[in-house]
C-alpha positions as MATLAB code, in Angstrom:
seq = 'XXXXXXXXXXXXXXXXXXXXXXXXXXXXXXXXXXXXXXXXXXXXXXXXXXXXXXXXXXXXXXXXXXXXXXXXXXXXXXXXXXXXXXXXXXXXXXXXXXXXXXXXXXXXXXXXXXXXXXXXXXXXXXXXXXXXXXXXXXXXXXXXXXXXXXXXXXXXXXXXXXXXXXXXXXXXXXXXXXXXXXXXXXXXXXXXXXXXXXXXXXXXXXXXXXXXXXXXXXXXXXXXXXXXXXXXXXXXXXXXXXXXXXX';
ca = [
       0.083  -14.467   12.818;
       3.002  -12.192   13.026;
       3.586  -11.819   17.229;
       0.526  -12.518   18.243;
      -1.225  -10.369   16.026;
      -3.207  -11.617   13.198;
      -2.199  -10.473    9.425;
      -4.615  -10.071    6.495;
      -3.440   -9.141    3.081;
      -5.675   -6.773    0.279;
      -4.926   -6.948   -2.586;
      -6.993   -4.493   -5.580;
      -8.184   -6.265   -8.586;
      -9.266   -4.664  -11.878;
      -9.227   -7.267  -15.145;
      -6.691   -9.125  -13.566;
      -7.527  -12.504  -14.440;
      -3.885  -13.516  -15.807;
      -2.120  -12.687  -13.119;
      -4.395  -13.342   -9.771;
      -4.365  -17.149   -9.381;
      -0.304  -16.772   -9.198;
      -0.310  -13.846   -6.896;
      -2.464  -15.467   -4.261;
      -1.014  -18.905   -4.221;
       2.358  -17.294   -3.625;
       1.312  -15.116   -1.003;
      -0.421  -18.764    0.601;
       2.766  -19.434    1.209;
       3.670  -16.633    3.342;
       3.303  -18.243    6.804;
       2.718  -14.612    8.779;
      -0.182  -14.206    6.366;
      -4.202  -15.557    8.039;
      -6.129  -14.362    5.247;
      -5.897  -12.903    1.827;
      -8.802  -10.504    0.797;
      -8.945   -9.717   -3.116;
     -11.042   -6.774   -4.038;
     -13.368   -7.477   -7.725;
     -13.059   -4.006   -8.768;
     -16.097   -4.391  -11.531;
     -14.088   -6.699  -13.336;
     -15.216   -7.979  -16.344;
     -13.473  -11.402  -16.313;
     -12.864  -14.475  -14.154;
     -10.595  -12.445  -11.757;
     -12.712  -12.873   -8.904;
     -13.469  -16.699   -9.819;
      -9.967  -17.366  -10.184;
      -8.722  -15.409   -6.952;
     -11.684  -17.521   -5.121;
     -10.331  -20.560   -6.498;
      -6.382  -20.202   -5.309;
      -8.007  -19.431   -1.416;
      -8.408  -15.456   -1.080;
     -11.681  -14.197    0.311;
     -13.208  -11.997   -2.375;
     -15.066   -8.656   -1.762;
     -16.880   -6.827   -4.459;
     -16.535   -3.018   -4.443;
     -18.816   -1.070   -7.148;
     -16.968    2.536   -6.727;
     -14.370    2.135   -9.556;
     -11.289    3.293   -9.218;
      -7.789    1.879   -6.884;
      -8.449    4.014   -3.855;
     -11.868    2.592   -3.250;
     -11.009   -0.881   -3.874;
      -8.463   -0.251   -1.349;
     -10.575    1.018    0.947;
     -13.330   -1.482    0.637;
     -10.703   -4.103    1.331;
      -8.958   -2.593    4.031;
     -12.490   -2.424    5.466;
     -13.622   -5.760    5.033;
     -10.216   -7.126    6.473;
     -10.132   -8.649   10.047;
      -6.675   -8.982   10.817;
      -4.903   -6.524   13.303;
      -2.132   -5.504   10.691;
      -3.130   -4.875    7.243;
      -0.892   -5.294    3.982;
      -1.305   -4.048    1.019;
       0.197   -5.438   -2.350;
      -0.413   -5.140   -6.149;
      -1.919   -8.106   -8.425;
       0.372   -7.834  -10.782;
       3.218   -9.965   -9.469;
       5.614   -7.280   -9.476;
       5.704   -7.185   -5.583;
       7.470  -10.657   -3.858;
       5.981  -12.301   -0.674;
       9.075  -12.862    1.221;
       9.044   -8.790    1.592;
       5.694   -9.555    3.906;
       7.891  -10.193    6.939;
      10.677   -6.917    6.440;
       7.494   -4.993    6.343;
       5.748   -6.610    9.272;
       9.418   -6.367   11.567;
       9.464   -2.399   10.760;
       5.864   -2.073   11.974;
       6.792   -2.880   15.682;
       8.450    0.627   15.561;
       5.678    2.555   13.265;
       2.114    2.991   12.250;
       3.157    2.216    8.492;
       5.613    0.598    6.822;
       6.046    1.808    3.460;
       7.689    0.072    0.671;
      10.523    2.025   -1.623;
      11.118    0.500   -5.181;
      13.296    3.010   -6.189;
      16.381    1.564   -5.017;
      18.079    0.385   -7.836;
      19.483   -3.230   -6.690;
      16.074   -3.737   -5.775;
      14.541   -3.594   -9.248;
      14.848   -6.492  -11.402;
      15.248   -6.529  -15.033;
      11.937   -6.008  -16.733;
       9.957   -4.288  -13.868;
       8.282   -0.962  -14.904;
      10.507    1.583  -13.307;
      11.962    3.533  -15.893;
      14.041    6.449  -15.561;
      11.739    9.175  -15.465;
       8.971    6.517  -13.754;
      11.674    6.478  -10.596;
      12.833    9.762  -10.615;
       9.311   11.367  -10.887;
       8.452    9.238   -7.844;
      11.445   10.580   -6.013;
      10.577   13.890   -7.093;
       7.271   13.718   -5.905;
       8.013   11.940   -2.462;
      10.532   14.183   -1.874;
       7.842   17.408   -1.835;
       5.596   15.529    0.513;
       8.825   15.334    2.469;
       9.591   18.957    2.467;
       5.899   19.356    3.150;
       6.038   17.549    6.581;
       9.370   18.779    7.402;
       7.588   19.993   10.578;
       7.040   18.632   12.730;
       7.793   15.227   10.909;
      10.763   14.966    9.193;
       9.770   12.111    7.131;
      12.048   10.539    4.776;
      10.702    9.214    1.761;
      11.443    8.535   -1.752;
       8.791    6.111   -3.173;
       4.966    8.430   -3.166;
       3.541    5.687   -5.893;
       4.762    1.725   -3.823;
       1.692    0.037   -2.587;
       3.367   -2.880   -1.210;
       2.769   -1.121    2.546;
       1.712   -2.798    5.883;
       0.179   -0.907    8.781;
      -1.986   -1.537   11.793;
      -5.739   -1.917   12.047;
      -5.356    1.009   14.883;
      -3.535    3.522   12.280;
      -6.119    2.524    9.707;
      -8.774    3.743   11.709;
      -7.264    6.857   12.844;
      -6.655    7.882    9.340;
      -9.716    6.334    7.673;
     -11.832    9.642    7.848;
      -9.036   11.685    6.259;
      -9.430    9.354    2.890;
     -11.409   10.238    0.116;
      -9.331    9.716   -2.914;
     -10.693    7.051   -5.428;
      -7.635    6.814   -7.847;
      -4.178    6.143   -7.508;
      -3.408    9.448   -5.529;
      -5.079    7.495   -3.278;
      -1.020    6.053   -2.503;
       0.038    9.305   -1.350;
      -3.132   10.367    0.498;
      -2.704    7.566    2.833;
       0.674    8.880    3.639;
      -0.491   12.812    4.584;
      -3.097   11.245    6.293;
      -0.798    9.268    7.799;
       1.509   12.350    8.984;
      -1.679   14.487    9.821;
      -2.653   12.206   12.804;
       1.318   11.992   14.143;
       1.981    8.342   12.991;
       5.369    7.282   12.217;
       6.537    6.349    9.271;
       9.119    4.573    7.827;
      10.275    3.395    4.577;
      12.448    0.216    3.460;
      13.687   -1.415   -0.352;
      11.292   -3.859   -1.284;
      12.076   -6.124   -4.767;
      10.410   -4.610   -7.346;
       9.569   -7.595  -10.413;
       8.563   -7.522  -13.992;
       4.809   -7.551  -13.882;
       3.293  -11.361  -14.477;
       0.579  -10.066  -17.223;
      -1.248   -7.157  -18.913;
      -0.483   -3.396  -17.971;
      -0.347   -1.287  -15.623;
      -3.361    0.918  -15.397;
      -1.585    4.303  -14.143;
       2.105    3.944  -15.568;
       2.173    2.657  -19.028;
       2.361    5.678  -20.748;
       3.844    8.809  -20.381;
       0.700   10.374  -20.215;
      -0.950    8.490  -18.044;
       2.306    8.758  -16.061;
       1.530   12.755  -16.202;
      -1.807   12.656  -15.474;
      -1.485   10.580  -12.311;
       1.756   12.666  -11.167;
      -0.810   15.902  -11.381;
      -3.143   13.988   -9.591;
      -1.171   12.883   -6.522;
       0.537   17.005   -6.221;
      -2.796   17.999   -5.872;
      -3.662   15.681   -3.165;
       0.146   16.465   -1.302;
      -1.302   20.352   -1.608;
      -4.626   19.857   -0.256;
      -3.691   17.469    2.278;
      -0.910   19.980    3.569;
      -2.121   23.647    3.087;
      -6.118   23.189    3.212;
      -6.645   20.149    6.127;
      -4.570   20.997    8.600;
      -7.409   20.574   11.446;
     -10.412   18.460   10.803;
     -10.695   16.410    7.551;
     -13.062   18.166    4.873;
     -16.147   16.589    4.078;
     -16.311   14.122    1.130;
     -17.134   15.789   -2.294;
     -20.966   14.895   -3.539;
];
């Protein structure tokens, strides 16, 4: 419980059986934290066993892809704020309550790892990883200029908290499946007048495997092109009612 208000954590799983078990025994320790929902993503190994096993609820989501396990946690969670964090163990739990503090005064609370003395040695944030980030969060800036004035410089963090009331505003505006799912939430965000604001989170060397956006430049590319188009449609093509979901 974080004020009175109860606090569930999501947290996406694809293959992630190497880092899980660690991830959700440290966030156990959290004591804002009431319940820890891990999304099985179709995974193919003992993520969802293992996740079961350190104490997080597990809900299965057959849509593949990091927006819809996102959504099918953020769904499934009962607490009145919602965070969201990676299962990677790049993302620390003692950020839970700077996050949760910031949401008295906004909808969301978005996390920045591009900070520098907030990146550890090892963590995936390479130069042009943090700089295309910047870039990019820095458009969707200049895109919500006005009325907004945002200030962001982090599009790609998914260590975010915001309340069960924003999440259902926002929820019909959501329709991306992949990781420009991170910035979607954001316009979406911005679309229905909610403030947001942004604060350095530690960002960590990643506990096991790879990351499945990030770990080459190409894939880096790929998912950059990705999230401008959903920045651009968001902006210049919804500005009243959302558009219907593609078939």
């Amino acid at each position: 419980m974080f004020r009175d208000r109860s606090v569930s954590l999501v947290i996406p799983a694809y293959n992630e059986e190497e880092t899980i078990r660690q991830v959700v025994e440290e966030f156990r320790q959290e004591p804002h934290l009431d319940e820890i929902v891990v999304v099985d993503n179709n995974c193919k190994d003992r993520t969802a066993a293992f996740a079961a096993a350190a104490g997080a609820r597990v809900v299965a989501e057959g849509r593949p892809g990091y927006g819809a396990a996102l959504m099918a946690g953020l769904d499934a969670a009962k607490g009145d704020i919602l965070v969201l964090v990676e299962a990677d163990g790049s993302f620390r739990a003692r950020d839970v309550v700077k996050l949760l503090v910031y949401l008295d005064d906004a909808g969301m609370v978005m996390g920045t790892r591009t900070t520098r003395q907030m990146v550890e040695q090892g963590a995936n944030m390479r130069f042009l990883l943090r700089w295309g980030n910047v870039f990019m969060a820095k458009f969707l800036q200049l895109c919500w200029l006005r009325p907004a004035e945002p200030r962001f410089t982090d599009v790609g963090c998914t260590y975010r908290a915001l309340s069960k009331e924003t999440w259902r505003k926002i929820r019909p505006r959501l329709r991306e499946t992949g990781p420009a799912f991170s910035p979607e939430m954001m316009c979406a965000a911005l679309q229905e007048r909610c403030r947001i604001i942004e604060i350095p989170v530690t960002y960590s060397q990643r506990l096991g495997g790879e990351s499945k956006h990030s770990d080459t430049f190409t894939r880096q590319a790929r998912t950059a092109l990705k999230m401008f188009r959903t920045i651009c449609r968001k902006r210049f093509l919804e500005r009243g009612a959302p558009l219907p979901p593609r078939a």
